[in-house]
Backbone bond lengths (Angstrom), bond angles and torsions (degrees), N, CA, C in turn:
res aa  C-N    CA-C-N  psi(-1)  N-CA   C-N-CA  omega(-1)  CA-C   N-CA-C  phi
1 X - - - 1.445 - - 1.523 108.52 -
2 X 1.164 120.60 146.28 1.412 136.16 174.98 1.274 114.32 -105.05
3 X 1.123 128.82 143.39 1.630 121.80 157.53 1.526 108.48 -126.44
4 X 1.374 120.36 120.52 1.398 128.43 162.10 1.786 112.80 -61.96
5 X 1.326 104.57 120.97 1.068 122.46 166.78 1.570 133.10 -77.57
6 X 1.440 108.12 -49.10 1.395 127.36 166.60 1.615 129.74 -62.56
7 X 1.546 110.12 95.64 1.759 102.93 -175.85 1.800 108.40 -61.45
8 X 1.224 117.94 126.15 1.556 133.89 -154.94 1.919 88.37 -100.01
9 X 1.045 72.80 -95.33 2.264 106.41 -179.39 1.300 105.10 -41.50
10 X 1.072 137.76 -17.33 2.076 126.62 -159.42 1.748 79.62 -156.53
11 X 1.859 134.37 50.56 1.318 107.78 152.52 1.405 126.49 -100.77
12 X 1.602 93.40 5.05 1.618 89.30 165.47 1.664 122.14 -84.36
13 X 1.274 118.32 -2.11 1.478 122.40 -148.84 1.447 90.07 -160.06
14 X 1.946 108.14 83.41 1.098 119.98 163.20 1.177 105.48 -65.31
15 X 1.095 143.10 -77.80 1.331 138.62 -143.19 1.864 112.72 -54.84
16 X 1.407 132.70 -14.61 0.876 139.24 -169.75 1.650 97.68 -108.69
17 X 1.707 128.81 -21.65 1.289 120.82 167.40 1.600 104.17 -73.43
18 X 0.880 121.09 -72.02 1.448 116.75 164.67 1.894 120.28 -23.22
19 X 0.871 104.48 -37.77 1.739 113.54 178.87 1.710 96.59 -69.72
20 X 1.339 113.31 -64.77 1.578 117.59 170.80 1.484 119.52 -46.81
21 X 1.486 115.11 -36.12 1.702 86.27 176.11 1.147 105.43 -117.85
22 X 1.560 129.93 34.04 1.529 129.03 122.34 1.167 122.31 -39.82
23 X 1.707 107.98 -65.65 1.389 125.16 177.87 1.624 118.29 -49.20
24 X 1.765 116.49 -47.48 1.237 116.38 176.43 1.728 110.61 -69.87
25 X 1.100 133.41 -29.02 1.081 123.56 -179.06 1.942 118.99 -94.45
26 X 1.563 93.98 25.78 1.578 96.29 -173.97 2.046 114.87 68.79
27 X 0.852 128.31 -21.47 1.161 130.48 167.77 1.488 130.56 -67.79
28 X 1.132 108.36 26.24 1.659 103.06 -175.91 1.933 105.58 -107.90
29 X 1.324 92.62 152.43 1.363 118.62 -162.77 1.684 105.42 -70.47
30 X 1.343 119.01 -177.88 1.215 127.64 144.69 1.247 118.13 -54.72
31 X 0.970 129.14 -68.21 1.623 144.32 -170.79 1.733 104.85 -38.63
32 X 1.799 97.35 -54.08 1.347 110.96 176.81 1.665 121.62 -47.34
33 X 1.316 109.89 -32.99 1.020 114.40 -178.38 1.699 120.98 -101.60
34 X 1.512 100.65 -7.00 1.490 107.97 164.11 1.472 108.24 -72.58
35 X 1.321 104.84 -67.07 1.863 107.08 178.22 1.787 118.29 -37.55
36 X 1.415 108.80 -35.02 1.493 113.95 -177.59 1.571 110.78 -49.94
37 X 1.752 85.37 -57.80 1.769 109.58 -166.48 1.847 100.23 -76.32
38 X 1.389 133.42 -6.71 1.109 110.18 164.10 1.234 124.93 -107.71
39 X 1.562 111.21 23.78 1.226 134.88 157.02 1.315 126.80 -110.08
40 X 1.332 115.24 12.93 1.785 114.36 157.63 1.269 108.59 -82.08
41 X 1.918 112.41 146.31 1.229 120.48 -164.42 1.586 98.17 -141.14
42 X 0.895 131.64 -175.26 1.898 123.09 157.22 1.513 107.47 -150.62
43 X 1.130 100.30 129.52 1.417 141.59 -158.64 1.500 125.83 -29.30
44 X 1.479 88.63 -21.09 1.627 121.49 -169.97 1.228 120.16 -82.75
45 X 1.536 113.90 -30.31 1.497 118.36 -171.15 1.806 103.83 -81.91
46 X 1.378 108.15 157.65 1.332 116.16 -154.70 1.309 102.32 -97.33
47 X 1.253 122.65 -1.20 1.752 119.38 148.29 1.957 135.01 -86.03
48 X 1.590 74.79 11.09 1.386 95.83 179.93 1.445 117.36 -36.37
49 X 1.518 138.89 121.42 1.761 133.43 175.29 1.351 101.60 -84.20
50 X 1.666 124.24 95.98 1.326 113.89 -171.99 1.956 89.87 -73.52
51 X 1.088 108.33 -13.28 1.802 91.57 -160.91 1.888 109.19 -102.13
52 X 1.633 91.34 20.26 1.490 84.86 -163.18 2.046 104.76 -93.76
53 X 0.838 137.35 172.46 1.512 130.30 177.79 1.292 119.50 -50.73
54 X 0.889 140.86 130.04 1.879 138.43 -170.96 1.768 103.42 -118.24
55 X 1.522 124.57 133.86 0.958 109.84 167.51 1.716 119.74 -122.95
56 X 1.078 121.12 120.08 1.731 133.52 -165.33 1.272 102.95 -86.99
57 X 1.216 119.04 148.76 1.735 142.41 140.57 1.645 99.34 -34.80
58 X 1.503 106.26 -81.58 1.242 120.13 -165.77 1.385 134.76 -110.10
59 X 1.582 137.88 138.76 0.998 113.82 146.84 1.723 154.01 14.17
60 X 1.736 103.08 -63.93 0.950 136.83 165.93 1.541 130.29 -51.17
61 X 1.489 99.16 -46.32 1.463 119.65 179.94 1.677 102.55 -102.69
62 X 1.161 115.98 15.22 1.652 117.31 170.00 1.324 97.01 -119.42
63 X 1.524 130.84 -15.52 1.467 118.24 -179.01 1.995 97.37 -83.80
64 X 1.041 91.61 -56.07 1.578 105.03 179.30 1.569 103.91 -46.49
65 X 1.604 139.44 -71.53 1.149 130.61 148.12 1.749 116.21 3.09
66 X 1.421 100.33 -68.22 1.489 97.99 -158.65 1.408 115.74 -73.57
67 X 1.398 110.96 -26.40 1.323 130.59 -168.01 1.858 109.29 -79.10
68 X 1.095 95.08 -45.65 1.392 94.39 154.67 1.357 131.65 -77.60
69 X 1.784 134.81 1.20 1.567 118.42 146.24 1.432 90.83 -88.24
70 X 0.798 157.53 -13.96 1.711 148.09 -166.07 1.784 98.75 -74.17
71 X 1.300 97.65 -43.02 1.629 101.67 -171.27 1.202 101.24 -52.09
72 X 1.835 113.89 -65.83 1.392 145.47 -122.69 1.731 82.29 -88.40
73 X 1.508 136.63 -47.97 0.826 112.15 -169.89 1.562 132.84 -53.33
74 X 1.425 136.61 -177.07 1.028 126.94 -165.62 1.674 94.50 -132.45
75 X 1.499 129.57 -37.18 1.298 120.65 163.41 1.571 132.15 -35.60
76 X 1.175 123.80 164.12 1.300 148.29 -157.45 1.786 91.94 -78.12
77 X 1.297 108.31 113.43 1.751 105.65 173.37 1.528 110.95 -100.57
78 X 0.846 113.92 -174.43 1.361 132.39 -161.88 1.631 107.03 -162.45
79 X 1.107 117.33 145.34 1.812 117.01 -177.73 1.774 88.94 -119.88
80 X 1.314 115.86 118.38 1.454 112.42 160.15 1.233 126.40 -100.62
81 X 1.696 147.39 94.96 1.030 150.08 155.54 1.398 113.17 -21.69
82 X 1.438 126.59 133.95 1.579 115.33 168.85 1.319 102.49 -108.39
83 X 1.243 117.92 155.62 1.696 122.24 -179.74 1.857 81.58 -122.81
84 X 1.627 124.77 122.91 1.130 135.82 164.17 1.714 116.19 -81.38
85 X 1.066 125.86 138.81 1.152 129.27 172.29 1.944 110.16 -159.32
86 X 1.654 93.42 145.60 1.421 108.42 175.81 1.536 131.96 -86.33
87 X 1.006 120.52 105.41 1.229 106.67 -163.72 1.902 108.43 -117.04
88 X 1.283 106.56 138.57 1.272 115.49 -166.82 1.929 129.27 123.98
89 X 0.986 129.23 -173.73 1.605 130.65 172.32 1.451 112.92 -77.11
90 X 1.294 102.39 82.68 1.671 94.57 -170.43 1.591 100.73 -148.40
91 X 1.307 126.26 135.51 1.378 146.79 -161.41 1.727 97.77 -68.18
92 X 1.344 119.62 141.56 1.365 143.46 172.98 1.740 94.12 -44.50
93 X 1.368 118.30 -65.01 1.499 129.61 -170.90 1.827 92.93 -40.34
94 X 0.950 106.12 -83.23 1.688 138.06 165.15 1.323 107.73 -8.91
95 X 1.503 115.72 -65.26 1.654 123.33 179.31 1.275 110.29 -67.72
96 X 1.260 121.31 -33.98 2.209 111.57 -177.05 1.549 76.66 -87.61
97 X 1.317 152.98 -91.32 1.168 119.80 -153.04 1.312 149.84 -32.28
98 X 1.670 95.94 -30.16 1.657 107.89 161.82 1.350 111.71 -74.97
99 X 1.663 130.55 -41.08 1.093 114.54 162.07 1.379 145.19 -73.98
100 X 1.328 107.75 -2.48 1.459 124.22 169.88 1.502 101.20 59.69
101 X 1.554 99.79 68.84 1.645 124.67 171.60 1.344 123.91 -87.45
């Protein structure tokens, strides 16, 4: 198991990374959960922030999310293939497991 240390996605807006791993670690407040709920919107209304942070249940509904600005956009796409690789002192067993071989 790994644990990421570094907040990536929410480092402009401590106060709302901190709100998130309240929430992930069961510790979040009332408040926490007021601010959440006065930030649900639905998707439809025409002030919609397609570019603003979105937060999902699932996987599922973050692929779907994404796939729909990918559509919607109108810029020049590109498809990037990733080629995965392990790099460092780490056992054969170890490396297809990280790569999920």
């Amino acid at each position: 198991m790994f644990e990421l240390k570094t907040i990536m996605r929410q480092q402009n807006s401590r106060s709302f990374a901190e709100l998130l791993n309240r929430l992930r670690e069961g510790n979040h407040t009332a408040d926490d959960l007021q601010i959440l709920h006065n930030r649900i919107m639905t998707s439809d209304g025409a002030e919609y922030p397609t570019s603003a942070q979105h937060l999902f249940k699932t996987n599922a509904k973050v692929d779907l999310h994404n796939t729909s600005i990918f559509e919607k956009s109108s810029e020049r796409k590109c498809i990037v293939h990733p080629v995965d690789s392990v790099v460092g002192a780490v056992s054969d067993d170890m490396a297809t497991r990280i790569l999920c071989i």
